[in-house]
TIVO-2410 file (N, C-alpha, C; in nm, 3 decimals):
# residues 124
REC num residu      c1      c2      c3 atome chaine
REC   1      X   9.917 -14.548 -15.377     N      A
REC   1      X   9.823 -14.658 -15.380    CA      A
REC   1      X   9.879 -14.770 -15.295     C      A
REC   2      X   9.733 -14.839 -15.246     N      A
REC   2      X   9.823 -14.970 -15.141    CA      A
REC   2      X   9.746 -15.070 -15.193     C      A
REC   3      X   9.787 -15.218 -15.180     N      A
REC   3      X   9.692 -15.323 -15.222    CA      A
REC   3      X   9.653 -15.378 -15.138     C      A
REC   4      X   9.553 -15.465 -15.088     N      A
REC   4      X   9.523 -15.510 -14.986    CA      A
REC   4      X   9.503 -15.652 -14.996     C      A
REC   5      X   9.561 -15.757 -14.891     N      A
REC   5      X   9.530 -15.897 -14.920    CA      A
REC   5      X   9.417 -15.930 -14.901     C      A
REC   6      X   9.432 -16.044 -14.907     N      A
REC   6      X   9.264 -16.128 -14.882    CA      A
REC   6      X   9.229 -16.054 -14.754     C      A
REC   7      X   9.270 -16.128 -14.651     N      A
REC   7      X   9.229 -16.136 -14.526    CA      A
REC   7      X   9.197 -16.000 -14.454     C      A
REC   8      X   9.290 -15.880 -14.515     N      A
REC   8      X   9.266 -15.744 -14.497    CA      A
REC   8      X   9.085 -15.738 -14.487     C      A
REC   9      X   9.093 -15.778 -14.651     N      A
REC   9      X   8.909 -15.748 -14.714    CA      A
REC   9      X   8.839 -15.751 -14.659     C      A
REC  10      X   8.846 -15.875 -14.612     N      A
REC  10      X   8.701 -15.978 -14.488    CA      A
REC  10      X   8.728 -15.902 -14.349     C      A
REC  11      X   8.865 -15.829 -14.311     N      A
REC  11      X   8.850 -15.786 -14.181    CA      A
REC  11      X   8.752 -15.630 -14.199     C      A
REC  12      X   8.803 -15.589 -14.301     N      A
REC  12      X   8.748 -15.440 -14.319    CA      A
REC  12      X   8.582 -15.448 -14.380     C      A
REC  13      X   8.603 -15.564 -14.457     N      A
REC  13      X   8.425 -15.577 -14.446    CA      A
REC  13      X   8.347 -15.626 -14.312     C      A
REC  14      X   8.382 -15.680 -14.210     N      A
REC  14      X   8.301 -15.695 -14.121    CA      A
REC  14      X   8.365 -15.616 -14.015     C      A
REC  15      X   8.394 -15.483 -14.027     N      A
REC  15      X   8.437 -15.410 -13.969    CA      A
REC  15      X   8.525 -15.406 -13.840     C      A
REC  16      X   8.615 -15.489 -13.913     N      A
REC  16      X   8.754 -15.553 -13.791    CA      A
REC  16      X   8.873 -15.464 -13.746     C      A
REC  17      X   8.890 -15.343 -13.871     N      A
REC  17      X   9.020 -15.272 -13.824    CA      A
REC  17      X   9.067 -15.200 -13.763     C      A
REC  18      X   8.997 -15.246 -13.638     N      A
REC  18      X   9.080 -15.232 -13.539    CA      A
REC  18      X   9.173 -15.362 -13.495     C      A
REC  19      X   9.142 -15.450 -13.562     N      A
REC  19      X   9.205 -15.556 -13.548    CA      A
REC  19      X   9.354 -15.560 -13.635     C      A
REC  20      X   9.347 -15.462 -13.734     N      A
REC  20      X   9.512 -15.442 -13.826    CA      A
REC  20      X   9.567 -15.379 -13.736     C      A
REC  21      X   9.742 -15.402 -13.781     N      A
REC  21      X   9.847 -15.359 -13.742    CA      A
REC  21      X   9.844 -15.202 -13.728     C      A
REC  22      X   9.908 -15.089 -13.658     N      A
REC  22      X   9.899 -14.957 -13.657    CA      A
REC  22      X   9.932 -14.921 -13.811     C      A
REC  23      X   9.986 -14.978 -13.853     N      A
REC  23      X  10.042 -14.927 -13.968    CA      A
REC  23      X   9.992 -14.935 -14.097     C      A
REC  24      X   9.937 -15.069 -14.096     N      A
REC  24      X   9.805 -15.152 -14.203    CA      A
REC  24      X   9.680 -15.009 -14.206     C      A
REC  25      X   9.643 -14.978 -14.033     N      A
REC  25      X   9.529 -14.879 -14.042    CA      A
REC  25      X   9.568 -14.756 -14.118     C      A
REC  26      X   9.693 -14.654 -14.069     N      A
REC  26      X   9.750 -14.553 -14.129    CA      A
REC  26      X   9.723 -14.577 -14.303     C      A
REC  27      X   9.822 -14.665 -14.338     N      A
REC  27      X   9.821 -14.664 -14.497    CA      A
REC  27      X   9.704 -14.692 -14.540     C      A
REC  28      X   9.554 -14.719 -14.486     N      A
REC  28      X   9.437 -14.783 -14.527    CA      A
REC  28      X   9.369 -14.610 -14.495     C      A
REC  29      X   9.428 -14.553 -14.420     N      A
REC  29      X   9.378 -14.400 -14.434    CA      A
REC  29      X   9.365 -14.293 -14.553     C      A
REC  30      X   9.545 -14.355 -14.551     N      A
REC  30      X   9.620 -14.217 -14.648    CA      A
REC  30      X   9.630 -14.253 -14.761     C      A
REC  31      X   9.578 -14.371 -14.845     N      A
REC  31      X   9.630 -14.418 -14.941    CA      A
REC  31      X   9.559 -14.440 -15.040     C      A
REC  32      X   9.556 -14.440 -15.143     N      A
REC  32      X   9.412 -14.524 -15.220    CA      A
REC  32      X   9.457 -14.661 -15.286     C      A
REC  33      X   9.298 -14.738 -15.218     N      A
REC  33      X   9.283 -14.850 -15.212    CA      A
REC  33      X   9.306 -14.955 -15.313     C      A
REC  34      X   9.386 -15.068 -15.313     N      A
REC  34      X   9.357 -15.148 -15.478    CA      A
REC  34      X   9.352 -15.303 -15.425     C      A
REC  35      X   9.269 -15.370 -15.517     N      A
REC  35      X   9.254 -15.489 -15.477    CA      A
REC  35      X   9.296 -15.608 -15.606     C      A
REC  36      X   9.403 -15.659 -15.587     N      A
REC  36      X   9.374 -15.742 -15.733    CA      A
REC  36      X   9.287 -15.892 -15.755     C      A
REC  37      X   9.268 -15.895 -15.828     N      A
REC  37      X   9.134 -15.982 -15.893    CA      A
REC  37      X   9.201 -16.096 -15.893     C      A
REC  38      X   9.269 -16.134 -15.834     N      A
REC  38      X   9.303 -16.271 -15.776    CA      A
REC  38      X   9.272 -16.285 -15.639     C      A
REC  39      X   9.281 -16.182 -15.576     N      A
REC  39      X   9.206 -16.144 -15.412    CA      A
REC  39      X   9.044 -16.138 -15.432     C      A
REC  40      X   8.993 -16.090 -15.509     N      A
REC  40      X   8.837 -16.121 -15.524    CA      A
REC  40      X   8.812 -16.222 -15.558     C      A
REC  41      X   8.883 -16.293 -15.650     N      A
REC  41      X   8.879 -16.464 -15.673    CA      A
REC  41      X   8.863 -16.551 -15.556     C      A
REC  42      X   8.971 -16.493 -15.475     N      A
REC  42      X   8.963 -16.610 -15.354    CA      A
REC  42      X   8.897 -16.543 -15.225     C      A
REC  43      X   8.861 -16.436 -15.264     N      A
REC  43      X   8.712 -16.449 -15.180    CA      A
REC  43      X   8.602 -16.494 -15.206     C      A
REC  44      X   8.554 -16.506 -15.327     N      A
REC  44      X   8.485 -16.580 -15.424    CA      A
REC  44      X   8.502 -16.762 -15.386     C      A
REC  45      X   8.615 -16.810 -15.388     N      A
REC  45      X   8.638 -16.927 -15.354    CA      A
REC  45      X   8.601 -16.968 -15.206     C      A
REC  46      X   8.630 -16.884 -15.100     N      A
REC  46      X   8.551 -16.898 -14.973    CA      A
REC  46      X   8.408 -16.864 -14.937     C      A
REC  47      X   8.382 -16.759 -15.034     N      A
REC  47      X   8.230 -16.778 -15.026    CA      A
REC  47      X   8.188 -16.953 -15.068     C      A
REC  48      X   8.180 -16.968 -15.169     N      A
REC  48      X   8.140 -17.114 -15.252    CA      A
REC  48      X   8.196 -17.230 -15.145     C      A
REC  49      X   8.302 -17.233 -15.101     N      A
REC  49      X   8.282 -17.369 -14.962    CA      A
REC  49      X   8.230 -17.339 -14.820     C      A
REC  50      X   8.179 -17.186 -14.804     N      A
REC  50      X   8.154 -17.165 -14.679    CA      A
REC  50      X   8.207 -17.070 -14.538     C      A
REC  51      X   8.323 -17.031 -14.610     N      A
REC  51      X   8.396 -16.960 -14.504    CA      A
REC  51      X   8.371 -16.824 -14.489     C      A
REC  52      X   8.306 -16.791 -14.601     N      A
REC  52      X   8.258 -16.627 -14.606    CA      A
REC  52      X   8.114 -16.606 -14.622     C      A
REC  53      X   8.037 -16.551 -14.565     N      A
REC  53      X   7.886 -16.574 -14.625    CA      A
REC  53      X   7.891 -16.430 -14.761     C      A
REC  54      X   7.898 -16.356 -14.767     N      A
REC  54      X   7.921 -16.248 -14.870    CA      A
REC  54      X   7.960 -16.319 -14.985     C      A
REC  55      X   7.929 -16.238 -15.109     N      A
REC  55      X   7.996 -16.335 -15.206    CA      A
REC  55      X   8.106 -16.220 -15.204     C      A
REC  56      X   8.192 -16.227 -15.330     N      A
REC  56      X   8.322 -16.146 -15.359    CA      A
REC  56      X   8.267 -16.004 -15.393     C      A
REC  57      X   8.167 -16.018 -15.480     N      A
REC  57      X   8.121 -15.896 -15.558    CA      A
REC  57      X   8.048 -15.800 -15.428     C      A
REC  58      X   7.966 -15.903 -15.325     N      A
REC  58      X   7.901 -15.768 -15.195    CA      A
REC  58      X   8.053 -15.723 -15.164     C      A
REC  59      X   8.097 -15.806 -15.107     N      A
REC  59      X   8.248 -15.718 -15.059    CA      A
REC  59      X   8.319 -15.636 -15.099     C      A
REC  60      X   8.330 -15.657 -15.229     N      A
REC  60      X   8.422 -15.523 -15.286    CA      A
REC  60      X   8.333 -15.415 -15.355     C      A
REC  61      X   8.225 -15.447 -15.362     N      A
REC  61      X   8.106 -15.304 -15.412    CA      A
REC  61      X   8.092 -15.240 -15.248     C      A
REC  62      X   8.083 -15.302 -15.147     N      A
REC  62      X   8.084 -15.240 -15.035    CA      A
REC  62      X   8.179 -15.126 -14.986     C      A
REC  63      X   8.338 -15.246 -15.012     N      A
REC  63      X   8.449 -15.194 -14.974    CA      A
REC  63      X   8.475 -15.044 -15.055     C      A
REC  64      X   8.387 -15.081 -15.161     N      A
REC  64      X   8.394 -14.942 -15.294    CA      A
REC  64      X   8.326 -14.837 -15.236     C      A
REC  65      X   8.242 -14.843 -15.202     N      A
REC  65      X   8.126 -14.780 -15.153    CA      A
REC  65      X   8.181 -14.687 -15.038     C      A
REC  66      X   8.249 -14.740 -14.935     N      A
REC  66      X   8.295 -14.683 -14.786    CA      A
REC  66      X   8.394 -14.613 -14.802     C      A
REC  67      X   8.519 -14.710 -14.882     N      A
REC  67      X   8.639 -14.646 -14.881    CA      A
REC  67      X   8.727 -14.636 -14.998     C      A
REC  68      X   8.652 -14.680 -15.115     N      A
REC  68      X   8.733 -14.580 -15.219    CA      A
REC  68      X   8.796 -14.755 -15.304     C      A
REC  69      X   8.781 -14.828 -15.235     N      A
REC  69      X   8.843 -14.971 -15.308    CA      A
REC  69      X   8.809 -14.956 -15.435     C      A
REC  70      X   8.921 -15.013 -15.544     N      A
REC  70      X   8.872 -15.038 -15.638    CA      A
REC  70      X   8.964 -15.160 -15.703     C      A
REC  71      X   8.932 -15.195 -15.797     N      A
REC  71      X   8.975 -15.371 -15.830    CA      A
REC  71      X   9.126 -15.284 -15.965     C      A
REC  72      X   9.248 -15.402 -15.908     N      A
REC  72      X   9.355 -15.323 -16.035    CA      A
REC  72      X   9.317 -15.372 -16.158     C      A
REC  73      X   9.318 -15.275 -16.272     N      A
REC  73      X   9.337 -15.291 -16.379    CA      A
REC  73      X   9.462 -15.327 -16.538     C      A
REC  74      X   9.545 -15.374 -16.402     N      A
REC  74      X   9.690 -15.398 -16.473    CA      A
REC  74      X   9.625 -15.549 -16.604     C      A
REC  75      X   9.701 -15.550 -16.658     N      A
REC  75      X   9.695 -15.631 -16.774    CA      A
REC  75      X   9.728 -15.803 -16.758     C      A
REC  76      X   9.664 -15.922 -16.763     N      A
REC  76      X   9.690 -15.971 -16.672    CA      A
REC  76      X   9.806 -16.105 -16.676     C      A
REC  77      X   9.875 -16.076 -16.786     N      A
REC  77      X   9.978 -16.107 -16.860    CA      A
REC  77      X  10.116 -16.019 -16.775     C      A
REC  78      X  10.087 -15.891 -16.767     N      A
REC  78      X  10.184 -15.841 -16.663    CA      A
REC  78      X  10.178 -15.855 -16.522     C      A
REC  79      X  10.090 -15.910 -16.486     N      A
REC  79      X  10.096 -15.988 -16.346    CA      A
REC  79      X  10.115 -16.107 -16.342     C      A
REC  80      X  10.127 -16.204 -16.454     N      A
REC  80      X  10.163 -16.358 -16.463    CA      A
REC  80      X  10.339 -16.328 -16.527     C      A
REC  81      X  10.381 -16.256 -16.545     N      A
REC  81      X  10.533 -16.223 -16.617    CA      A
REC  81      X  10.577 -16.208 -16.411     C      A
REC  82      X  10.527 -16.122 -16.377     N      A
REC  82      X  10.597 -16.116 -16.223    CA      A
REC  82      X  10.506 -16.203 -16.165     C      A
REC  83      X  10.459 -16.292 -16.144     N      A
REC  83      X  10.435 -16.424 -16.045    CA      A
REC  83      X  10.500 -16.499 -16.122     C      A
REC  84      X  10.526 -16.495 -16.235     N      A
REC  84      X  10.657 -16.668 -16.284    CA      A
REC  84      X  10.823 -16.642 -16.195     C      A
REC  85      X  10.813 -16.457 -16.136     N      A
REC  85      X  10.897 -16.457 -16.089    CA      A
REC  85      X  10.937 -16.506 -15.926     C      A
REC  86      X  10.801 -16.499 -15.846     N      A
REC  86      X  10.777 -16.543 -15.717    CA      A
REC  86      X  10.756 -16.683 -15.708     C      A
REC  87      X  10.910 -16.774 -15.709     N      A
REC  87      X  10.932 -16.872 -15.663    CA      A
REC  87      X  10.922 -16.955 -15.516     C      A
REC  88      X  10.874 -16.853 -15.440     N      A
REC  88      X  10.902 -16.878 -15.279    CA      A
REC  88      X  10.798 -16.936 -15.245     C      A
REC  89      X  10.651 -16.924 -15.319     N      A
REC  89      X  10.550 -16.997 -15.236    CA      A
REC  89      X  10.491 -17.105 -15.386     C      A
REC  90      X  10.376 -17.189 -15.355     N      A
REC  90      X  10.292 -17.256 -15.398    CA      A
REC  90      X  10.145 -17.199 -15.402     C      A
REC  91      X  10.130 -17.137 -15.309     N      A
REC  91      X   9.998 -17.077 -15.329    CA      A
REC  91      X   9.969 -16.948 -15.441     C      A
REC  92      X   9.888 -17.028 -15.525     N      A
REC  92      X   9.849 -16.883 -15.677    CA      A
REC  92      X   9.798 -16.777 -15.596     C      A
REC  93      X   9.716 -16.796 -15.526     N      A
REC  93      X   9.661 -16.678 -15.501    CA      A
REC  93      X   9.758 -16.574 -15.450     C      A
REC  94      X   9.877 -16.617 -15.336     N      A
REC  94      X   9.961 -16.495 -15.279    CA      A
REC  94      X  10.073 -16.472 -15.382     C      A
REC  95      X  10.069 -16.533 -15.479     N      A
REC  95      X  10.166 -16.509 -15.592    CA      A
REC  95      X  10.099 -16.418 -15.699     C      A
REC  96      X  10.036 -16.463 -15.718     N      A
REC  96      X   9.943 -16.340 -15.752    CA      A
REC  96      X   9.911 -16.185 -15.720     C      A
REC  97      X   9.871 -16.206 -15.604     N      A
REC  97      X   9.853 -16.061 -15.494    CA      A
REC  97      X   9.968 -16.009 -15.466     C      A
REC  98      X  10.071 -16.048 -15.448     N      A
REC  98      X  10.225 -15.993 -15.429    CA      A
REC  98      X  10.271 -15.954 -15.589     C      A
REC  99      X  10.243 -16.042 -15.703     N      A
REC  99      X  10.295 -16.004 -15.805    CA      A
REC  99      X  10.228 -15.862 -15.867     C      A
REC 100      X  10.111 -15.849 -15.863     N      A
REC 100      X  10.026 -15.698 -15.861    CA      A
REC 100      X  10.069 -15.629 -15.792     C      A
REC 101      X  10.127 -15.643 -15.675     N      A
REC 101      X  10.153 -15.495 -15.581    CA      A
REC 101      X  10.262 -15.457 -15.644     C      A
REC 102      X  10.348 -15.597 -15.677     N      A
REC 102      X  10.514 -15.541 -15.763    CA      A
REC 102      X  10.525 -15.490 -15.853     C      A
REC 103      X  10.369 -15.503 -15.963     N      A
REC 103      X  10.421 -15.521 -16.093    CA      A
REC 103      X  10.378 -15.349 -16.076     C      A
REC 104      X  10.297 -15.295 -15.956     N      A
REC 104      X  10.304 -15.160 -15.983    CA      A
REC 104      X  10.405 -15.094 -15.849     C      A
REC 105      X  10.509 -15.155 -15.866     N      A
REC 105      X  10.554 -15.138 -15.736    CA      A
REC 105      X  10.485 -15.041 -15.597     C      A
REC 106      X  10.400 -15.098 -15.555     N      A
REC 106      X  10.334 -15.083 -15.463    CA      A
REC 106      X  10.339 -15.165 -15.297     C      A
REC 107      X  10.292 -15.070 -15.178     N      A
REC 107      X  10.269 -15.181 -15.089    CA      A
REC 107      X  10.196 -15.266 -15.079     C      A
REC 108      X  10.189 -15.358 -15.001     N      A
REC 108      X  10.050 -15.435 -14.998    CA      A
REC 108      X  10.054 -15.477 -14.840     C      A
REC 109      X   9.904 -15.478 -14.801     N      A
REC 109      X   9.868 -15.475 -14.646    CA      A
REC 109      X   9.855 -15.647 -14.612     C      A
REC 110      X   9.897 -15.671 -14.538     N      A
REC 110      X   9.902 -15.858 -14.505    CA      A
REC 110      X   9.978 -15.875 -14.401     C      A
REC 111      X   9.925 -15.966 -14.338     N      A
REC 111      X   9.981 -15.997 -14.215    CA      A
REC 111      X  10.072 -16.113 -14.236     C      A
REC 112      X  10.108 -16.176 -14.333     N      A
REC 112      X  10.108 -16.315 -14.382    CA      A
REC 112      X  10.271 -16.283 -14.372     C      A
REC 113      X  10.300 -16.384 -14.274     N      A
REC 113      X  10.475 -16.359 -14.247    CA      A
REC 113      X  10.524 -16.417 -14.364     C      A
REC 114      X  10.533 -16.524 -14.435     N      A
REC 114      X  10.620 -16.590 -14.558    CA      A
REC 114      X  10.576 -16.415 -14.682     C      A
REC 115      X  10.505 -16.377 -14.709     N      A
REC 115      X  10.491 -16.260 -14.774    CA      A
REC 115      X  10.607 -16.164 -14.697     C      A
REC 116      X  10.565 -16.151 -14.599     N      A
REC 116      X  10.666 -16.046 -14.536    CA      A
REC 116      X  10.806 -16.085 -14.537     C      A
REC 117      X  10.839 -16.201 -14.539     N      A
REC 117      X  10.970 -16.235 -14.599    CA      A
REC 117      X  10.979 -16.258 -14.728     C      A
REC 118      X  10.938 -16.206 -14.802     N      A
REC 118      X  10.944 -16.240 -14.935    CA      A
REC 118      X  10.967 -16.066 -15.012     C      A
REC 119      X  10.827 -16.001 -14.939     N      A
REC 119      X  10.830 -15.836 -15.043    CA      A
REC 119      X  10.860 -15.798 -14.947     C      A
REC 120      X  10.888 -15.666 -14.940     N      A
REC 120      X  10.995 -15.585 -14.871    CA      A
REC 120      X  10.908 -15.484 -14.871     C      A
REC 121      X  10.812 -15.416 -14.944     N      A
REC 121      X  10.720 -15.354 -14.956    CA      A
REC 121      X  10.578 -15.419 -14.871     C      A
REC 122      X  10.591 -15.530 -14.802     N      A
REC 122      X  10.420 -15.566 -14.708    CA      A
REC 122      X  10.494 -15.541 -14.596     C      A
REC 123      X  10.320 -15.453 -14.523     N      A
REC 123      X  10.314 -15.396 -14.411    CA      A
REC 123      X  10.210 -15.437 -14.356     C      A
REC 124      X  10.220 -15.441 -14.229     N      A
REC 124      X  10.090 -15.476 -14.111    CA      A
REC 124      X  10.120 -15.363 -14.014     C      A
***
């Protein structure tokens, strides 16, 4: 299983990936898909000021639809136990999305260099 960040979502919903890393595409092949619900949140949050016209829910019923996405079901108490552990950023949302990929030790797809210095497991 791989997780995918925000920005992954919105590229693969408006059919950008060709725009990911060689490697982002590979594991988005071979892998099955997970998204955590802090990543639909803040697509949700850019819909509502404007930056996304989709709301969260077209996107990931889409993303479901094409390629197998589906939203994690980890518990969400065990994803706030590993984000009290990700001290490195301020932003909930990538503390969040990094703490789900960990808490199932998983990769996660992001281009987001402070992530990439942070998990050792994100790939682009």
């Amino acid at each position: 299983m791989i997780y995918l960040d925000t920005h992954v979502l919105v590229r693969l919903y408006l059919g950008d990936a060709d725009k990911l890393g060689a490697a982002a595409r590979q594991a988005i092949e071979d892998q099955e898909l997970v998204v955590s619900p802090a990543a639909v949140l803040e697509l949700e949050l850019l819909h509502e000021i404007g930056r996304l016209h989709p709301t969260a829910s077209r996107v990931v019923s889409l993303l479901a639809e094409d390629l197998g996405l589906r939203v994690c079901d980890l518990p969400f108490r065990t994803v706030v136990d590993q984000a009290l552990k990700e001290a490195w950023g301020r932003d909930p949302f990538d503390r969040l999305i990094v703490a789900n990929a960990k808490a199932n030790n998983a990769p996660l797809v992001t281009k987001d260099d402070k992530i990439h210095r942070h998990y050792s497991r994100a790939l682009w």
